[in-house]
C-alpha positions in Angstrom: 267.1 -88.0 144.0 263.9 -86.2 142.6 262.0 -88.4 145.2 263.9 -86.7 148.1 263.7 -83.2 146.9 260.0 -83.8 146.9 259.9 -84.9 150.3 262.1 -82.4 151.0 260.2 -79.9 149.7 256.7 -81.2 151.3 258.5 -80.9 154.7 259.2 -77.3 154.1 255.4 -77.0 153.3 254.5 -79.0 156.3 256.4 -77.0 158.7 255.1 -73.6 157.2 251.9 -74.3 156.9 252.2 -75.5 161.0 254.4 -72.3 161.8 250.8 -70.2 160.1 248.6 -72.8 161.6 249.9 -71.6 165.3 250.1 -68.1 164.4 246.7 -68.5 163.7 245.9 -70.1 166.4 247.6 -68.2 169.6 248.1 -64.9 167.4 246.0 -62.8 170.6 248.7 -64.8 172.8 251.6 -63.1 170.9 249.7 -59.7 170.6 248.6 -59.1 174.3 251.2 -59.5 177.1 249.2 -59.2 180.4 250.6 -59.5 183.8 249.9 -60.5 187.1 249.0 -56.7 188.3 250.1 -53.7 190.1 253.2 -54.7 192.0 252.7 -51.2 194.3 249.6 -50.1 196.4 247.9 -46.9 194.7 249.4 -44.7 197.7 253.3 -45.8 197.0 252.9 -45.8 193.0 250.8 -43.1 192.5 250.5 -40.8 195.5 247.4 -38.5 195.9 245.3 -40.9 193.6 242.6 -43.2 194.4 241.6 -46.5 193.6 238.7 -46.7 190.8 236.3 -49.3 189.0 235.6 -48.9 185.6 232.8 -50.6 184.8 232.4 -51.9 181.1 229.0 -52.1 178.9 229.0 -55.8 179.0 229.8 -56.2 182.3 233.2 -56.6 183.6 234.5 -54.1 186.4 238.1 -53.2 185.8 240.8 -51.5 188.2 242.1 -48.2 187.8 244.3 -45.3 189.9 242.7 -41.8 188.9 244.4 -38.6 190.4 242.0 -35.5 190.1 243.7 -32.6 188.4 244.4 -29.6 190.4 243.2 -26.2 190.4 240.1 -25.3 188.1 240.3 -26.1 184.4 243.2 -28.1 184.5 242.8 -30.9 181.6 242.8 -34.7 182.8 244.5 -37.0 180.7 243.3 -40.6 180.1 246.3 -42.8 179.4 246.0 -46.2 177.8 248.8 -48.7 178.3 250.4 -50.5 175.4 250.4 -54.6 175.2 252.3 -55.0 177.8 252.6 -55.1 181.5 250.2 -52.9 183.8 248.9 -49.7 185.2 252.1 -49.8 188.1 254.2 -49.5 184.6 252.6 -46.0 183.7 252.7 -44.8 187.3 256.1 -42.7 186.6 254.1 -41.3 183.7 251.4 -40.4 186.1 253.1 -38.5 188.6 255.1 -36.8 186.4 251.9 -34.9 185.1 249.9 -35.0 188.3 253.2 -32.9 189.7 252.2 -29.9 186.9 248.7 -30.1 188.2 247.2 -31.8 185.8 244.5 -35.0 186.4 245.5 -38.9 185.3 243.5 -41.8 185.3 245.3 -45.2 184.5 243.7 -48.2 184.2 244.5 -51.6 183.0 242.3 -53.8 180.3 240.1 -57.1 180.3 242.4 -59.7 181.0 245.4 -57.8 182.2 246.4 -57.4 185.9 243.5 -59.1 188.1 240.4 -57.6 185.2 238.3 -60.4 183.8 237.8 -61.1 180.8 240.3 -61.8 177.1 241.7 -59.3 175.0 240.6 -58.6 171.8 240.2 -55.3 169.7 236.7 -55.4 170.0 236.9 -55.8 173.7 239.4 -53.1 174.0 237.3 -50.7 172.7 234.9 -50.9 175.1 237.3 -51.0 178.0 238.7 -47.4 177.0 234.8 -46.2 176.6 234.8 -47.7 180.4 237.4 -45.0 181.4 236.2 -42.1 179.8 232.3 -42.4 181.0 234.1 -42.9 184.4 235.7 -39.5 184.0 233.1 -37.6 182.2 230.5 -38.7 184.4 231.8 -39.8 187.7 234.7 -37.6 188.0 233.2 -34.6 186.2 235.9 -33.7 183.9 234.2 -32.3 181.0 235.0 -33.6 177.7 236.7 -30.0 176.8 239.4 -30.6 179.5 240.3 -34.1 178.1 242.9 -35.4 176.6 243.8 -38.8 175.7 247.1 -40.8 175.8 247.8 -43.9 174.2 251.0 -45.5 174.2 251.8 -47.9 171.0 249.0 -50.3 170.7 246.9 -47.7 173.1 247.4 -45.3 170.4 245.0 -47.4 168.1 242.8 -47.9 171.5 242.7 -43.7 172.1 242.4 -43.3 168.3 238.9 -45.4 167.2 237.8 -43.7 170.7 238.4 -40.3 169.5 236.6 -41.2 166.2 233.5 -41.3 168.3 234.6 -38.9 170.7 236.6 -36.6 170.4 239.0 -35.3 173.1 240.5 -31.8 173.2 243.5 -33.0 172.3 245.4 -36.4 171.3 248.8 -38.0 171.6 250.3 -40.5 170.3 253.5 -42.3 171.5 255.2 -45.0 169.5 252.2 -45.2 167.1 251.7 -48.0 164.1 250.3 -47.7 160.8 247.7 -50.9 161.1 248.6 -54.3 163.3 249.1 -56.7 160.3 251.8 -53.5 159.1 254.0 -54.0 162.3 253.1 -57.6 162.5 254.6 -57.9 159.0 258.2 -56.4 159.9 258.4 -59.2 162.6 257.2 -62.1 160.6 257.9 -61.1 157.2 257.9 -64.5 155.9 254.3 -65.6 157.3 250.8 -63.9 155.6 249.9 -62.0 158.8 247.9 -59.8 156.9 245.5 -62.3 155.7 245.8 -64.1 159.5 245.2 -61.5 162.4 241.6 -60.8 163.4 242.8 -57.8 165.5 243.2 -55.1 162.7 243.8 -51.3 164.5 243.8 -49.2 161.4 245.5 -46.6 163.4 246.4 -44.6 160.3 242.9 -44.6 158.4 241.3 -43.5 161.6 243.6 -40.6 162.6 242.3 -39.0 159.7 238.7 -38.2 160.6 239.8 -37.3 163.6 239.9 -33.4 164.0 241.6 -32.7 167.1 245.4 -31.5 167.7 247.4 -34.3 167.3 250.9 -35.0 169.0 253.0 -37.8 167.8 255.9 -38.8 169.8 258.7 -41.5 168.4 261.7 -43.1 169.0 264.2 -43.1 166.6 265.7 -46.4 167.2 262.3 -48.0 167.6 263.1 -51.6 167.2 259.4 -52.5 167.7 257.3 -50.2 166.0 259.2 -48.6 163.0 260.1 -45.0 163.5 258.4 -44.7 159.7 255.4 -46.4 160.8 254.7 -43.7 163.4 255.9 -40.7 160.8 253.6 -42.0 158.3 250.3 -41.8 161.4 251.3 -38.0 161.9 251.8 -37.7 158.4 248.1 -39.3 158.2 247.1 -37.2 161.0 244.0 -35.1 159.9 245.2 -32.3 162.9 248.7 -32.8 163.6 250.2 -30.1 166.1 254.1 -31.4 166.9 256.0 -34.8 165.8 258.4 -35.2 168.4 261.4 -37.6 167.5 263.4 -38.6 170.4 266.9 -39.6 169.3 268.4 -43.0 170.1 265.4 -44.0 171.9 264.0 -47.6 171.7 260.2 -48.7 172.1 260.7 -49.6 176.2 263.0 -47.3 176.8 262.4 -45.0 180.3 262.8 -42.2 178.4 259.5 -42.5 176.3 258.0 -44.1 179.7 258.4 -40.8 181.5 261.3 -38.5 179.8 261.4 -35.2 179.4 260.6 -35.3 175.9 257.6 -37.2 176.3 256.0 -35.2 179.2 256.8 -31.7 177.7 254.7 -33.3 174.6 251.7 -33.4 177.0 252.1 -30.4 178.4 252.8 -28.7 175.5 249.5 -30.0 173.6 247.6 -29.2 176.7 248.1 -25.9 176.8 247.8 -25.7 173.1 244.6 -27.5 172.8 242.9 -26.0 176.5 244.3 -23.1 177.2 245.6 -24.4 180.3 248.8 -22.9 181.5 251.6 -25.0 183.6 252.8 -23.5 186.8 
C-alpha cells in the first residue's frame, strides 16, 4: 500500500512538473493571440484613413490605418490593441473618435496580422515606439496633441512608452497590475510568477508617469480583475477619472466602442489639450 501511494504521489509530481514544463515552454503562445489580419480593406473598416508602415528600430515594417485628426489642434490618439486579434478589431473604436474630429492611428504588432517578427515584451516596446515616431515625425502631430490608448495588455505597451515619453494624456482600458498577477488568477496552482519572462509592471510604472490618467473597467471583468485595474488607477501617479462600466466583461462591445469608453477619450482630451468636441 505505501508502495502505491508513492507511486501515486510521484505521478502527481510527474504530471505537475510537465503541466510547468509546457507553461514554460509555449507561455508567449498562451500570452499573445495573433491573427491572420485585417479581414476589411482600410476604406470599408476605417473610412477616411490611410494605409501606413511603421517602421521599427531593428528592422521590421509593420501595417497600420492612421486617420488625420480634423481641424487644427485636435489631439491624435495612438491606440494599442490588446493580445488579441487585429487592427480591423479596433476599427469601431477608430471611427467612433475620427467622427468627433479627432485623429487615430491603429496598428498591429510583430507577429500579428501579416507583421514579421515574434512577440515578446521587449519587442513590443519597440513596436509602439514605431507608431509614435511615425506620428510625431511623419504625420506631424506634435507630442502635446497626443494621447495614447492601450487596451488591456496595450495598457502595459502605452504605459513603459509614456515613462519615456510622455503623452498629453493616457488611458487605460481593462488595465492589470503586472502579467504574472493576472497570470496567477488563471493558473493559481502553477508558479507563474517565477515562470513568465514577459513581466509588464503596469502598476510600478504608472507611477512615474505624470500625465492625466483615465482608467476605464469592466465590472464583470472575467479576464483581468476589476481590482487589478482599480489598484493601477489607485497606483496612478495622475489619475483624472476611473470609469467603471457595470456588467461589462473583458470582450464585451461595449468597452470595444461604447459610450462609456469613447466619452472617457473625449473627456480626457479635452481635459488634458484643451480641445473642445463639436
Amino acid at each position: 500500500m505505501v508502495r502505491s501511494v508513492l507511486v501515486g504521489a510521484g505521478a502527481v509530481v510527474l504530471l505537475f512538473a510537465s503541466l510547468v514544463g509546457l507553461l514554460w515552454a509555449f507561455q508567449r503562445s498562451l500570452i499573445y493571440l495573433p491573427d491572420d489580419g485585417p479581414a476589411r480593406t482600410v476604406d470599408v473598416a476605417l473610412p477616411g484613413a490611410r494605409e501606413v508602415a511603421l517602421t521599427t528600430s531593428d528592422g521590421l515594417e509593420l501595417g497600420g490605418w492612421y486617420l488625420p485628426a480634423e481641424g487644427t489642434g485636435a489631439p491624435t490618439v495612438l491606440v494599442a490593441n490588446g493580445n488579441g486579434g487585429s487592427r480591423d478589431l479596433r476599427a469601431p473604436l477608430g471611427r467612433a473618435l475620427g467622427d468627433e474630429g479627432l485623429g487615430v492611428l491603429l496598428f498591429d504588432y510583430r507577429g500579428y496580422a501579416d507583421n514579421p517578427g515574434s512577440p515578446t515584451e521587449d519587442g513590443l516596446a519597440l513596436d509602439v515606439r514605431a507608431a509614435r515616431e511615425f506620428l510625431v515625425t511623419e504625420a506631424g502631430v506634435p507630442p502635446d496633441r497626443l494621447l495614447y490608448f492601450g487596451e488591456s495588455l496595450g495598457a502595459a505597451v502605452v504605459t513603459e512608452l509614456a515613462v519615456e515619453h510622455p503623452p498629453a494624456g493616457l488611458v487605460l482600458r481593462s488595465p492589470f497590475v503586472d502579467l504574472p498577477s493576472v497570470a496567477a488568477e488563471h493558473y493559481p496552482v502553477l508558479p507563474v510568477r517565477a515562470l513568465l519572462w514577459d513581466r509588464f509592471p503596469v502598476a510600478e510604472r504608472i507611477a512615474r508617469v505624470d500625465v492625466p490618467t483615465t482608467v476605464v473597467l469592466g465590472t464583470d471583468d472575467s479576464i483581468v480583475p476589476p481590482g487589478q485595474s482599480r489598484t493601477v488607477a489607485e497606483a496612478a501617479a495622475r489619475l483624472h477619472r476611473l470609469v467603471e462600466v457595470p456588467g461589462a466583461n473583458h470582450n464585451d462591445r461595449v468597452l470595444l466602442d461604447g459610450a462609456a469608453l469613447v466619452d472617457a477619450v473625449l473627456d480626457l482630451a479635452e481635459h488634458a489639450t484643451g480641445w473642445s468636441r463639436s
